[in-house]
C-alpha positions, 0 to 999 in steps of 0.5 A: 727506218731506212736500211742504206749502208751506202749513205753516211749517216745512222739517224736524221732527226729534226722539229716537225712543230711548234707552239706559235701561239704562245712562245714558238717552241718545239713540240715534237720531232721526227727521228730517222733510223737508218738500221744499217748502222744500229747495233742491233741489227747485228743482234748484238748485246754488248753494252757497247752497242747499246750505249752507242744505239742510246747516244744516237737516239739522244743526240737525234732527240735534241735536234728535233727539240734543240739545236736545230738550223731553222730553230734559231731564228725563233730563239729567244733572248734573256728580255724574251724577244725573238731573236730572228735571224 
């Protein structure tokens, strides 16, 4: 975790491996919180800040398993071949 309201982001998240002996899929992710913007640093219980603290965390997921910049390239096509780049 990272507490810096000076930055413009709440949370960094991105694949740190993959399964290259088999299809080249990612296995696990690296999550960054940066606390300064998380709702419960405020202690907040709204249901608001809950949804949007849960949205973050979802969203960072599908970056470390998903939709990553350098995942593309290993994607496969519907013959089951990598693409490439």
């Amino acid at each position: 975790m990272v507490s810096d309201s000076s930055s413009s982001w709440a949370g960094l998240g991105g694949n740190c491996a993959a399964d290259y002996a088999t299809n080249r899929r990612p296995i696990a992710g690296l999550m960054i919180y940066n606390i300064a913007y998380l709702g419960y640093k405020y202690l907040s219980t709204s249901p608001r800040a809950y949804q949007m603290d849960l949205d973050l965390t979802l969203h960072e997921i599908s970056h470390g398993l998903v939709f990553s910049n350098w995942l593309y390239a290993d994607y496969l096509d519907e013959n089951g071949y990598v693409r490439g780049k």
